[in-house]
C-alpha positions in Angstrom: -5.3 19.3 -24.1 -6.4 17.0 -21.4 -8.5 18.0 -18.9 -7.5 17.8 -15.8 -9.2 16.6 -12.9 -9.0 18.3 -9.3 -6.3 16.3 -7.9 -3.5 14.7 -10.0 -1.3 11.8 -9.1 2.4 10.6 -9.4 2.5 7.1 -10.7 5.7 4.8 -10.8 5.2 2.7 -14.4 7.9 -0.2 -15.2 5.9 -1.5 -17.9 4.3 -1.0 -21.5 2.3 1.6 -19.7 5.6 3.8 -20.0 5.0 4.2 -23.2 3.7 7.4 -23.6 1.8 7.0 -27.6 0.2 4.1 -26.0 -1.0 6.0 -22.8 -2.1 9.0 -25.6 -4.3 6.7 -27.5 -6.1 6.2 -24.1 -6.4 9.9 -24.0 -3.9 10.5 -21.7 -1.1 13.0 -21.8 0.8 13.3 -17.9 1.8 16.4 -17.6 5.2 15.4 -16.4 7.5 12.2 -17.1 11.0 11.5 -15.8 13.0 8.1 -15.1 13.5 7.2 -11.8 13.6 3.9 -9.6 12.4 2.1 -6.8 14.5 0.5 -4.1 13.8 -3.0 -2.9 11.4 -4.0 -5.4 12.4 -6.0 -8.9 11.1 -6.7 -12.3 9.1 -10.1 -12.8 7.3 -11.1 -16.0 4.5 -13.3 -16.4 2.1 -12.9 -18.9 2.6 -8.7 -17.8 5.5 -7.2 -15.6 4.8 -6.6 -11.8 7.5 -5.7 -9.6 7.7 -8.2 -6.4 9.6 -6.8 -3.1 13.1 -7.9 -2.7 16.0 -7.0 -1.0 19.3 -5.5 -2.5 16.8 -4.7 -6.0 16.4 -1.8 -7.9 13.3 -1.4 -10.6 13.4 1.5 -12.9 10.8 3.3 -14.8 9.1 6.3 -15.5 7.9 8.6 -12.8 4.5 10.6 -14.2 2.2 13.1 -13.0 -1.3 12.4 -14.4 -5.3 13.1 -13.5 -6.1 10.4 -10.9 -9.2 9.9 -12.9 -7.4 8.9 -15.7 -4.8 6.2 -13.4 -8.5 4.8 -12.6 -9.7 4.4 -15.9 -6.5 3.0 -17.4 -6.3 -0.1 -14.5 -10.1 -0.3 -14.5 -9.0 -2.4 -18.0 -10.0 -6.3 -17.7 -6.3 -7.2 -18.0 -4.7 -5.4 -15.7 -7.8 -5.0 -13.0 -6.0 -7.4 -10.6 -3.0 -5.0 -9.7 -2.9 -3.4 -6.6 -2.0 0.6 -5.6 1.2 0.2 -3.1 2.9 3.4 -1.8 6.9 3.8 -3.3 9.3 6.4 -3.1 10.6 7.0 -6.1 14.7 8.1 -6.4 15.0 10.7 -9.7 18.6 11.3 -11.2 19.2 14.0 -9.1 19.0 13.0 -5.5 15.6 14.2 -5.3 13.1 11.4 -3.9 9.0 11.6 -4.6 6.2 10.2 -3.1 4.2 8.0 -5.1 2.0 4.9 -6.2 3.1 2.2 -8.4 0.4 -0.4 -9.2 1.5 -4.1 -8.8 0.2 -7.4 -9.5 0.2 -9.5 -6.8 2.7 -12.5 -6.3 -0.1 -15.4 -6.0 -1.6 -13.5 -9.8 1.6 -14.1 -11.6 1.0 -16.2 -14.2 2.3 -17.5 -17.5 5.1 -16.6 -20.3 5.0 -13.3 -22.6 8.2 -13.6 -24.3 6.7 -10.7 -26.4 6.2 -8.9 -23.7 9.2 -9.5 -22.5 11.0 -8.2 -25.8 8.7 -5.1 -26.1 9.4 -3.8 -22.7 13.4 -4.4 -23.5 12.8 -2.4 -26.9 10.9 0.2 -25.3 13.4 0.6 -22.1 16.2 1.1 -24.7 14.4 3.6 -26.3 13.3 5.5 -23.3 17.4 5.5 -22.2 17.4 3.4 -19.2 20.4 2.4 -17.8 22.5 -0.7 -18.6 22.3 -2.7 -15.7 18.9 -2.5 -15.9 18.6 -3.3 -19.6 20.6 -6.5 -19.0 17.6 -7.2 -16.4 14.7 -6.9 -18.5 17.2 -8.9 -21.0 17.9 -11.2 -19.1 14.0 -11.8 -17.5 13.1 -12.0 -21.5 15.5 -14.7 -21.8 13.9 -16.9 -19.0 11.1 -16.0 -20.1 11.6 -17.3 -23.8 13.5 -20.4 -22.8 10.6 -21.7 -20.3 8.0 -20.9 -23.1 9.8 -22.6 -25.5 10.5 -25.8 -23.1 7.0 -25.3 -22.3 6.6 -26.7 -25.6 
């Protein structure tokens, strides 16, 4: 059982961070979890995901409630140290709308190709039951992706 600090924190994740055996081997267990998405914002993917603002958009993910101690120590990590705390409100499944911070790399940061990335976030947003338009996103951001790395060669 994690234990948890005096103030806890909603966090909007659209990435690998969404997976929640990965966030346990961390030590990190949110105490709640629940797909939602952000308005105005969309999925890019560099060598990691960020989502950049733009209109007419729609990013999901999962909405958690964790130990803000715990956020800090899991982007205090080297490779993801550059992303930056914005405010979001996140829209849940049943009209309800929360609060809460979703950490974003900034435009200027985004660099490179993942194509694994890009196939591991696709695999893990199936598995987590996203909706189809936005698995044809991610699918077709992975195959962008893939094609400039392999031109790239």
């Amino acid at each position: 059982m994690p234990r948890w600090a005096d103030e806890t924190a909603r966090v909007f994740f659209y990435g690998l961070f969404m997976d929640q055996s990965y966030l346990a081997s961390k030590g990190i267990r949110p105490r709640e979890s629940v797909i939602g998405y952000v308005e105005g914002f969309c999925l890019h993917i560099g060598e990691r995901a960020t989502l950049l603002p733009e209109p007419n958009c729609r990013a999901y993910g999962l909405l958690m409630e964790m130990a803000k101690n715990q956020v800090t120590a899991l982007y205090a990590d080297k490779t993801v140290c550059d992303y930056v705390a914005e405010p979001v409100v996140v829209h849940l499944t049943n009209d309800r709308r929360l609060a809460a911070v979703c950490y974003n790399l900034p435009a200027a940061k985004l660099t490179g190709r993942n194509p694994q990335y890009a196939a591991a976030l696709l695999a893990l947003a199936t598995k987590l039951g996203m909706p189809d338009c936005y698995l044809a996103r991610i699918r077709s951001v992975a195959e962008l992706v893939d094609d400039q790395a392999t031109s790239a060669r």
